[in-house]
N, C-alpha and C positions, 0 to 999 in steps of 0.2 A: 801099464796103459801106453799104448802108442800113439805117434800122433802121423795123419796122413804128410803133411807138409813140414818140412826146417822151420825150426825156432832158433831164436839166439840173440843176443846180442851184439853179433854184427852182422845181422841180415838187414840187408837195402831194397830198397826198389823207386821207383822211377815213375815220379809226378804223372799225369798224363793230359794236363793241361800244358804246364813248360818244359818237361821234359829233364830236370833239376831229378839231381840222386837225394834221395831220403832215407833215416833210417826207416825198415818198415813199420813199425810203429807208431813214429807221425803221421800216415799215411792216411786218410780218412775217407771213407766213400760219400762222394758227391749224392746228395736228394733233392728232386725236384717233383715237387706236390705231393708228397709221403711218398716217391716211388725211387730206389736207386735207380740210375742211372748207370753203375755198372765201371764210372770213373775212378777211380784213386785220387787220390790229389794231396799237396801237402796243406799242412794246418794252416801257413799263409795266403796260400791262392784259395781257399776255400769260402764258396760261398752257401750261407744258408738260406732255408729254405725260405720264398719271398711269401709272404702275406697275401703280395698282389695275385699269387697262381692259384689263388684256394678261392678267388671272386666267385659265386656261382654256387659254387660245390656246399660250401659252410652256410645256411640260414642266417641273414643279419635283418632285427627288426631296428629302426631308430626311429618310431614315430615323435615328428615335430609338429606337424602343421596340426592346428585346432579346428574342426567344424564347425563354422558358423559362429565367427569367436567374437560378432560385435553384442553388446551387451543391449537386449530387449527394451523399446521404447527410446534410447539415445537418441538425438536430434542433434546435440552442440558435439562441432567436428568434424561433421559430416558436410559441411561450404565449402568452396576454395576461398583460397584466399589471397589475393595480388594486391600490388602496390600500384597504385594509382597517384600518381604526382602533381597530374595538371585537372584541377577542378574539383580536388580532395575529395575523390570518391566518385564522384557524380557525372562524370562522362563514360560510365559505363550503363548496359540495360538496368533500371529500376523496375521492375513488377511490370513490364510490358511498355515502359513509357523510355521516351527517348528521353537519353539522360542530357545529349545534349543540347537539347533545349531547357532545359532548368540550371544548365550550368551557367554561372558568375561570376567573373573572370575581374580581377581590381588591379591595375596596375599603376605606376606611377614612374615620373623620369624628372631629373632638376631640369634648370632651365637652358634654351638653348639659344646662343645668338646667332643670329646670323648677318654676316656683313657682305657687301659687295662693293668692288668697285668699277 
C-alpha cells in the first residue's frame, strides 16, 4: 500500500497563524462553525470551535416567563405601598377625600425666655 504524501517522524511544517515550525503531527486544522477553514495550526495557538458561531443555526427553546401567572381572585399585594412620615399616613389621597384635611399634626417645645435689654 502506498501512500500519496511523506510520513515520518521527522516531518515538519509550519503553523499558519505564527508561523512557528511543528512537528507535523501537532499540527491540527482550524474549524469554524463545523467547517475547516483550510488553516493548520499548532495545538497551542488553536482555537476551538465557539458556541457563540452556531447562534441561529442550532434551535434553543428556554421557556421562563409564565402566562398570566397572578393567581385568580388575589386582592392583598396588589397596593403600593410608601412611607409616609408626617401625619402617619394621612396626608396622602383617602377614597377621594383630601387627606390633608383630616390630618393632626401634635407638636410640642420646652420653654423659652426671652430677655431684652
Amino acid at each position: 500500500m502506498s501512500y500519496p504524501y511523506a510520513r515520518g517522524k521527522y516531518a515538519f511544517g509550519y503553523c499558519d497563524k505564527t508561523g512557528f515550525r511543528y512537528p507535523l503531527s501537532q499540527l491540527v486544522y482550524e474549524v469554524q462553525k463545523g467547517v475547516r477553514t483550510g488553516l493548520r495550526v499548532g495545538q497551542d495557538v488553536f482555537d476551538p470551535d465557539q458556541p457563540q458561531n452556531w447562534v441561529g443555526v442550532i434551535p434553543i427553546t428556554d421557556p421562563q416567563a409564565l402566562f398570566d401567572p397572578r393567581p385568580n381572585g388575589a386582592t392583598s399585594g396588589r397596593g403600593l405601598f410608601s412611607w409616609d412620615p408626617v401625619g402617619d399616613g394621612n396626608s396622602a389621597m383617602v377614597l377621594g377625600t383630601q387627606g390633608l384635611q383630616t390630618m393632626q399634626i401634635d407638636s410640642a417645645i420646652g420653654t423659652v425666655t426671652v430677655t431684652t435689654s
